[in-house]
SEKOL-363134 format. One line per 8 residues: their letters; for each residue x, y, z of N, C-alpha, C, O. Coordinates in steps of 0.05 Angstrom, whole numbers, m for minus. Example, Ala and Ser with C-alpha at 12.3 -4.5 7.8 and 13.67 -1.06 7.14 Angstrom:
<atoms>
as) 264:m114:156:246:m90:156:264:m66:156:285:m66:169; 257:m45:142:273:m21:143:258:1:157:268:23:161
</atoms>
This chain:
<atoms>
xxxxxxxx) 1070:m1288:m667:1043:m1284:m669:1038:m1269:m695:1052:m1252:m704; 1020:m1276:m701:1017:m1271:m732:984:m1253:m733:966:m1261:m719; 982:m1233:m750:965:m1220:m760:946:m1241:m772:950:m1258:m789; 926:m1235:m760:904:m1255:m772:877:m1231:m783:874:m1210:m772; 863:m1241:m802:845:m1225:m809:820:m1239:m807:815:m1260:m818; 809:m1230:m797:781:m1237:m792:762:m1217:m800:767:m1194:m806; 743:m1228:m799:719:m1213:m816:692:m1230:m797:685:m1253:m792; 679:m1198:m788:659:m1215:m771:640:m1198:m789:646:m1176:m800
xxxxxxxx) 609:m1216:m789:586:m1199:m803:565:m1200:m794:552:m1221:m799; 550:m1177:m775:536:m1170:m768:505:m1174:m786:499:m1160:m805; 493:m1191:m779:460:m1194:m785:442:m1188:m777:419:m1193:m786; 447:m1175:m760:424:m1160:m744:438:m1141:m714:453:m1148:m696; 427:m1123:m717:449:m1104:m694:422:m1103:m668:398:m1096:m665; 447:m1114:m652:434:m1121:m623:420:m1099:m610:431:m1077:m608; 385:m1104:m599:376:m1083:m579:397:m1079:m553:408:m1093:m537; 396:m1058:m557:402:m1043:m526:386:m1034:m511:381:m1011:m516
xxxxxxxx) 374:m1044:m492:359:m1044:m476:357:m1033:m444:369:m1048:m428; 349:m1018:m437:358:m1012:m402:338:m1026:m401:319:m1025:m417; 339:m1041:m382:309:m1049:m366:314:m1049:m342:332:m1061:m331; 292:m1029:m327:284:m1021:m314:265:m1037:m298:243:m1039:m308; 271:m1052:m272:240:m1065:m265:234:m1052:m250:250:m1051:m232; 207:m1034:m245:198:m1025:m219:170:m1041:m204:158:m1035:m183; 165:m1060:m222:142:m1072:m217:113:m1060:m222:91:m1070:m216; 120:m1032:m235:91:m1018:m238:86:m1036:m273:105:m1043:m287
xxxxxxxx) 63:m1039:m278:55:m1042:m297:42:m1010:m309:20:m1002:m300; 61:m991:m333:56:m978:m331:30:m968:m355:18:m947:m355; 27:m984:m370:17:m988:m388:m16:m994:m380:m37:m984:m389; m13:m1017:m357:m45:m1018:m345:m52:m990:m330:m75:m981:m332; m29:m973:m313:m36:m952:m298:m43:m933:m327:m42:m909:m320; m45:m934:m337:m43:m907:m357:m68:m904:m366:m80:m883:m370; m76:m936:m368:m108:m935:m380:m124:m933:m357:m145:m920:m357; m116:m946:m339:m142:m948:m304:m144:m909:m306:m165:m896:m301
xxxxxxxx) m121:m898:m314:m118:m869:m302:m135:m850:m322:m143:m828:m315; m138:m858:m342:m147:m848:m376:m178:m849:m368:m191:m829:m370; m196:m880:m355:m214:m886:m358:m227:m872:m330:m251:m870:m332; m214:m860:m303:m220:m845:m293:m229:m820:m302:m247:m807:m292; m211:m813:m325:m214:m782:m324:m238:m779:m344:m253:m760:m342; m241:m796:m364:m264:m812:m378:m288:m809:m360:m308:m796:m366; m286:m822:m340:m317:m826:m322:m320:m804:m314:m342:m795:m320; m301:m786:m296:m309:m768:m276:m312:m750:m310:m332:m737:m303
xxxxxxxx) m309:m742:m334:m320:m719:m350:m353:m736:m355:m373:m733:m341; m350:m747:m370:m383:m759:m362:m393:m757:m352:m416:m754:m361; m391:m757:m327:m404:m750:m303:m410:m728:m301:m434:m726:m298; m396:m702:m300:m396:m675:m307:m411:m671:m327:m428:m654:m324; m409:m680:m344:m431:m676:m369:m452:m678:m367:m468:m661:m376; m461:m705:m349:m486:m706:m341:m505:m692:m317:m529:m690:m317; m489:m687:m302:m499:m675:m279:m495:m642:m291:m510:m630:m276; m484:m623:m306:m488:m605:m326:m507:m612:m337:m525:m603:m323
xxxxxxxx) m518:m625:m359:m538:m630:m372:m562:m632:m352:m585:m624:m357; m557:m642:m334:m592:m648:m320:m591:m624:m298:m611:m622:m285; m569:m605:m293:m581:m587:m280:m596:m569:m307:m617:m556:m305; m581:m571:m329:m601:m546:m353:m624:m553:m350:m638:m535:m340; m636:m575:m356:m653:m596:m357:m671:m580:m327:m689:m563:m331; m665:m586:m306:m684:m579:m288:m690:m558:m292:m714:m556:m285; m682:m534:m303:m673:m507:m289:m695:m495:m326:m713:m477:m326; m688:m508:m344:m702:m506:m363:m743:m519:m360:m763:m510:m371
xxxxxxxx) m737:m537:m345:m774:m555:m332:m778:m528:m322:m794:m512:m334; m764:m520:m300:m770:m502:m277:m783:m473:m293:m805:m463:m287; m766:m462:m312:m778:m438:m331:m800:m451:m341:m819:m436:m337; m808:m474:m354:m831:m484:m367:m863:m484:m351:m886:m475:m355; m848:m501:m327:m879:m505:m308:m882:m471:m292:m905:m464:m286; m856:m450:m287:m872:m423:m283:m895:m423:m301:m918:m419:m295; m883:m428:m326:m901:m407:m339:m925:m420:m352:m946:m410:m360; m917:m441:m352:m949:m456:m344:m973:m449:m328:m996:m445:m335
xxxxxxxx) m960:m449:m302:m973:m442:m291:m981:m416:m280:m1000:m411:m266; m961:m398:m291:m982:m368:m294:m1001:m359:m322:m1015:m340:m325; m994:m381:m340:m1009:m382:m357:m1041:m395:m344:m1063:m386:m343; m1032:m414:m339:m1056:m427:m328:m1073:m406:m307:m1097:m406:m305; m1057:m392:m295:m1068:m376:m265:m1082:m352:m273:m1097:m338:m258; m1073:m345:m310:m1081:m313:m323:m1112:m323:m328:m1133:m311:m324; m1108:m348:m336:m1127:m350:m357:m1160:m361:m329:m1185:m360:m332; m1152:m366:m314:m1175:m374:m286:m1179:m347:m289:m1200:m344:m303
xxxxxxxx) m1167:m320:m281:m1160:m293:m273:m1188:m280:m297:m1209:m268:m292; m1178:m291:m324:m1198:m287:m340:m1224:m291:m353:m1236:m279:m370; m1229:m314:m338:m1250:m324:m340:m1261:m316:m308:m1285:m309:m306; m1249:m316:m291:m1266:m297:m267:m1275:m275:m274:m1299:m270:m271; m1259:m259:m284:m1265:m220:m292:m1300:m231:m314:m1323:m222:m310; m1293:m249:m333:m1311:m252:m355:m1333:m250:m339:m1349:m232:m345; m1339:m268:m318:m1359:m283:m307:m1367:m260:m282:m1390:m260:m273; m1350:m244:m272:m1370:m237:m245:m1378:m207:m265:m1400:m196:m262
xxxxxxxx) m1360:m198:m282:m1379:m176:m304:m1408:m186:m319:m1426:m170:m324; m1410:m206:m324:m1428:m219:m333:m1461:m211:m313:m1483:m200:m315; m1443:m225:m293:m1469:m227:m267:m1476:m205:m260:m1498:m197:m253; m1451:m192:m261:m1451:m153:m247:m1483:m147:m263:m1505:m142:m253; m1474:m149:m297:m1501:m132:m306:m1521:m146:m306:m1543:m135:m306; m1519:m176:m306:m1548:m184:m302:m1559:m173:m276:m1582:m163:m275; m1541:m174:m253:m1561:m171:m230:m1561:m131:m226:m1575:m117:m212; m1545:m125:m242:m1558:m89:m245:m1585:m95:m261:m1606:m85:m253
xxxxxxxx) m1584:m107:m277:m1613:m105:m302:m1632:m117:m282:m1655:m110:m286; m1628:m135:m262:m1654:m151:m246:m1657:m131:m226:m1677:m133:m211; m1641:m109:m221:m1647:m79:m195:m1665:m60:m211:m1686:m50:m204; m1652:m57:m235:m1667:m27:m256:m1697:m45:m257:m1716:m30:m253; m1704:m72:m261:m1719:m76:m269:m1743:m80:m246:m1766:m81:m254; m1737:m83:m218:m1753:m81:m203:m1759:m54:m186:m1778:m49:m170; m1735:m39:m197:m1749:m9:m194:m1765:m6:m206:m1784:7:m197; m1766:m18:m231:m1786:m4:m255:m1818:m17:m248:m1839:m5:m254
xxxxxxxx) m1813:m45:m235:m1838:m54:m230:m1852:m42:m211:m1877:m41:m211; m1829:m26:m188:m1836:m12:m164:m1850:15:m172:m1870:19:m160; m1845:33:m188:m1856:48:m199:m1887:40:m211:m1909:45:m202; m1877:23:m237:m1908:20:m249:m1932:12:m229:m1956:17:m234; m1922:m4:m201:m1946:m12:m184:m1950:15:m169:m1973:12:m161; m1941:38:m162:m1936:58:m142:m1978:63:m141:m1987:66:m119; m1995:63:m161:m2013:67:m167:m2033:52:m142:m2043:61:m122; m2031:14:m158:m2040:3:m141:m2031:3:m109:m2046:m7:m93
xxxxxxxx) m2006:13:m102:m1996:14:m77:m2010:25:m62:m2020:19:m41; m2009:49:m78:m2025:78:m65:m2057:62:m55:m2065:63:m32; m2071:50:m73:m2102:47:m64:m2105:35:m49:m2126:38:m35; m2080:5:m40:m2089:m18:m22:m2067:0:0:m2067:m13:21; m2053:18:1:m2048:32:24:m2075:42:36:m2084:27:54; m2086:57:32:m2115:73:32:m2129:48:49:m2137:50:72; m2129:22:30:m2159:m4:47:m2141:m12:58:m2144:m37:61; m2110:0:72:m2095:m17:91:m2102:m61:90:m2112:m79:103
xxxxxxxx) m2094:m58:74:m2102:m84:58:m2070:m104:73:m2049:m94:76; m2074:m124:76:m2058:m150:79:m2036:m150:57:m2012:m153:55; m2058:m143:39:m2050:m148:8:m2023:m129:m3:m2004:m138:m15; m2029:m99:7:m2006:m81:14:m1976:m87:29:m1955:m78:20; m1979:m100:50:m1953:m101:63:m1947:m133:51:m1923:m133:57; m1950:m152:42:m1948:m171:21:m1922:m154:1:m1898:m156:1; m1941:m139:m15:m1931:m127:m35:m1900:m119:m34:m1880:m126:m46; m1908:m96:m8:m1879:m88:1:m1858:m97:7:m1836:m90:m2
xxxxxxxx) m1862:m118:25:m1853:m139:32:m1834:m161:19:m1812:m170:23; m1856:m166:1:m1837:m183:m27:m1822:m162:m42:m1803:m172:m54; m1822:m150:m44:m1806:m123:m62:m1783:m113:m44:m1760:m113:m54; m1786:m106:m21:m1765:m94:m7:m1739:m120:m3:m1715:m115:m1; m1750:m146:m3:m1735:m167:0:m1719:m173:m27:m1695:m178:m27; m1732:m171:m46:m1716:m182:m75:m1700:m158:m65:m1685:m163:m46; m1700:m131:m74:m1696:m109:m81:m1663:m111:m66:m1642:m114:m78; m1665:m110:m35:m1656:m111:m8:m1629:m138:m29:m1607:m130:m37
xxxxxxxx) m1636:m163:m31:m1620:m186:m43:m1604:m175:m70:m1580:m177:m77; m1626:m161:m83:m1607:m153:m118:m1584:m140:m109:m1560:m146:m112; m1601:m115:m93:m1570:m92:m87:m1547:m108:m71:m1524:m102:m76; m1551:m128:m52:m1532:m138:m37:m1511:m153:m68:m1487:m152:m67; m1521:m162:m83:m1517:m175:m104:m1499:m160:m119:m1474:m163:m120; m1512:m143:m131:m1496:m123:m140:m1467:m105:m129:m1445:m100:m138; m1477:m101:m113:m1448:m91:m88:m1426:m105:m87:m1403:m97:m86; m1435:m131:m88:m1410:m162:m79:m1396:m155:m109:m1373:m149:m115
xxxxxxxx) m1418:m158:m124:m1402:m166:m152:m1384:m141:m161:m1365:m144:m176; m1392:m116:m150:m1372:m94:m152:m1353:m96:m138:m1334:m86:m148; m1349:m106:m116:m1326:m103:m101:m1314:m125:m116:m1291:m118:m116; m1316:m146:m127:m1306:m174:m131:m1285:m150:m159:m1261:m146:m156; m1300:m139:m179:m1295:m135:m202:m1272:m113:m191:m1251:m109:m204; m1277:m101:m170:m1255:m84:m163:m1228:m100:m155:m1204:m98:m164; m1240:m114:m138:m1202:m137:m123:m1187:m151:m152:m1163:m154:m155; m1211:m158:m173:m1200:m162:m194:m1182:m141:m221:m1168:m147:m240
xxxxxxxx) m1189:m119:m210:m1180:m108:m227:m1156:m88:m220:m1158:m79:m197; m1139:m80:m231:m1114:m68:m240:m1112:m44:m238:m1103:m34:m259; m1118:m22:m212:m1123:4:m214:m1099:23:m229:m1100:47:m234; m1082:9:m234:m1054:29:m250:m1062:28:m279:m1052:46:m291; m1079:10:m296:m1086:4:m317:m1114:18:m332:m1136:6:m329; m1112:40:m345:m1133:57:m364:m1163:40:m362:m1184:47:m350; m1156:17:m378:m1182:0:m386:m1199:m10:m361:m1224:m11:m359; m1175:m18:m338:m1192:m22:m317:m1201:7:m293:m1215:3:m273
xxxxxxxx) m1192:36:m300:m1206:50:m291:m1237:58:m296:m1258:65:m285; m1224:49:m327:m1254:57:m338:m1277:50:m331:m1296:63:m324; m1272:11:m332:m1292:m11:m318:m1299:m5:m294:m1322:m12:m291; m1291:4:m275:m1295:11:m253:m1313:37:m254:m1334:40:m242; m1300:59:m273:m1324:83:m268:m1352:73:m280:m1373:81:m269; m1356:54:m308:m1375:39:m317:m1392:21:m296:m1415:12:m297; m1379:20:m282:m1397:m11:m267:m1404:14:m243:m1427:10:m236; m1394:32:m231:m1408:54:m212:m1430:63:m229:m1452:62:m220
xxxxxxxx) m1428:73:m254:m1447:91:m265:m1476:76:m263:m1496:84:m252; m1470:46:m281:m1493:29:m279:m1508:21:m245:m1531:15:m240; m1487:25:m227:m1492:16:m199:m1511:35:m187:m1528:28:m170; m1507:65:m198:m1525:89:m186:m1552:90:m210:m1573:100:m203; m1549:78:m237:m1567:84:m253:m1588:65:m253:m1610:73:m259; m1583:31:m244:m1599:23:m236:m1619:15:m214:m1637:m1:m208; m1608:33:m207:m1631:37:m170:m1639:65:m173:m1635:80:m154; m1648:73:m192:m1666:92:m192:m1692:89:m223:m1690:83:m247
xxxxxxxx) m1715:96:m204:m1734:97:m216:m1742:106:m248:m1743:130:m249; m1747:94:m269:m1751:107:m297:m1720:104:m312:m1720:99:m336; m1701:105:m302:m1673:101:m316:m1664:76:m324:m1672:56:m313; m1644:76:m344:m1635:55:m353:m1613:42:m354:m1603:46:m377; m1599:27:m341:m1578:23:m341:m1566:8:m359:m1546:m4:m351; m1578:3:m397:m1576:m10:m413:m1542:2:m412:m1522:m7:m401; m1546:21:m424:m1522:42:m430:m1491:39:m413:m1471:30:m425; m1491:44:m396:m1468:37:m378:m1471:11:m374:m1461:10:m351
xxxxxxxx) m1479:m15:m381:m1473:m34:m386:m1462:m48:m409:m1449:m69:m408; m1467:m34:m434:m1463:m35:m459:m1444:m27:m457:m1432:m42:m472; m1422:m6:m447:m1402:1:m438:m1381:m13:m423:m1358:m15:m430; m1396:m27:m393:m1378:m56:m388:m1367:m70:m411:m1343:m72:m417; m1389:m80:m424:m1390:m102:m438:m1362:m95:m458:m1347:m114:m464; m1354:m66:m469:m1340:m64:m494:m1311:m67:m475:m1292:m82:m480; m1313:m48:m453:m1289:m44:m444:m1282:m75:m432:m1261:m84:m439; m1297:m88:m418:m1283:m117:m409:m1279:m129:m438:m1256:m138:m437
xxxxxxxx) m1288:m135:m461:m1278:m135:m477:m1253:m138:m492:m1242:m158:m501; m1247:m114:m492:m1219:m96:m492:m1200:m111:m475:m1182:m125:m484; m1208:m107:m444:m1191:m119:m426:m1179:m153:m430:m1156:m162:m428; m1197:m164:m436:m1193:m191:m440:m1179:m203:m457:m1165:m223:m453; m1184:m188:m487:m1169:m185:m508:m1142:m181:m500:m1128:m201:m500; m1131:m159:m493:m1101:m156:m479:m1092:m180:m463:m1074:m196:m469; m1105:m181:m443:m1097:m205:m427:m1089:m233:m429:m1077:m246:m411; m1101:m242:m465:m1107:m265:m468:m1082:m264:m483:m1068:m284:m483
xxxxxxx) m1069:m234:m505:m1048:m230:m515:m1028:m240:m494:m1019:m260:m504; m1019:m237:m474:m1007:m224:m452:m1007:m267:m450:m987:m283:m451; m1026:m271:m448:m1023:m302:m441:m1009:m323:m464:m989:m337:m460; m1025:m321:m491:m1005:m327:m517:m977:m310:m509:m963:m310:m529; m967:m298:m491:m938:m288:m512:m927:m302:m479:m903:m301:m473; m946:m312:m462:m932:m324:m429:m918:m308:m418:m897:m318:m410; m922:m277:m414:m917:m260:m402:m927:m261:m378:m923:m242:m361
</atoms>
């Protein structure tokens, strides 16, 4: 037996391969598993996002609507101060009429005249309606107002002053109305700040 030489030449060096069959396709599980975790964060994202979303409406329409609720608040206060002094000026002013007639009263008291209890009559009735008038609109201006708050003590001792000054004879209740008028004013001014800043 004889030494032989051979020469072998490799052209390409063979894969070595384990293969493994387990039947999983693992390559499809990888992405089914990827595109889960894909959906359920999306999902999270979104249901995150739309709770901010509500919770952000929810701060908006408060204050909407105490914006909206200041500003009724303020146009009530505007409006029953308004009426307050008109119907004080329609009391001072039928005192005053009650006075200047006291004259004629006196003479058709004397001829006990028809004409006399007429007189009274219609007078004691307005008079009797103004003050009922007046009273409501004080108490209204009171439930409306803010007794821990300066400006609204004030309004309150203003709208008494005018309340005693115009139910009496010869006095004027120009003055302590002119006084409402500055201090609600005042008040409203703040309030309406207070509404621009949606406090």
């Amino acid at each position: 037996m004889g030494i032989e030489n051979s020469i072998i030449t490799i052209n390409r060096v063979p894969e070595l391969r384990a293969l493994i069959d387990t039947g999983t396709d693992w390559l499809t599980l990888g992405g089914f598993l990827l595109t889960v975790v894909v959906f359920a964060l999306g999902t999270w994202a979104t249901i995150y996002n739309f709770k901010k979303t509500i919770l952000s409406q929810e701060k908006v329409s408060k204050a909407n609507a105490l914006k909206v609720s200041r500003q009724d608040w303020i146009n009530e206060l505007r409006d029953t101060c308004s009426e307050f002094i008109s119907a004080a000026l329609t009391v001072q002013r039928l005192c005053n009429v009650h006075e200047l007639q006291r004259a004629l009263r006196e003479k058709l008291a004397l001829d006990k005249s028809e004409e006399y209890s007429r007189i009274i009559s219609q007078w004691t009735s307005d008079h009797v309606g103004a003050m009922a008038d007046v009273n409501r609109l004080k108490a209204k201006i009171q439930l409306l107002s803010n007794p821990n708050e300066g400006n609204f003590i004030a309004l309150i001792g203003h709208v008494e002053t005018a309340l005693e000054v115009c139910n009496q004879d010869g006095n004027s209740a120009a003055a302590p109305c002119k006084l409402i008028v500055e201090v609600t004013q005042e008040i409203l001014k703040t309030e309406w700040e207070r509404v621009k800043r949606m406090e």
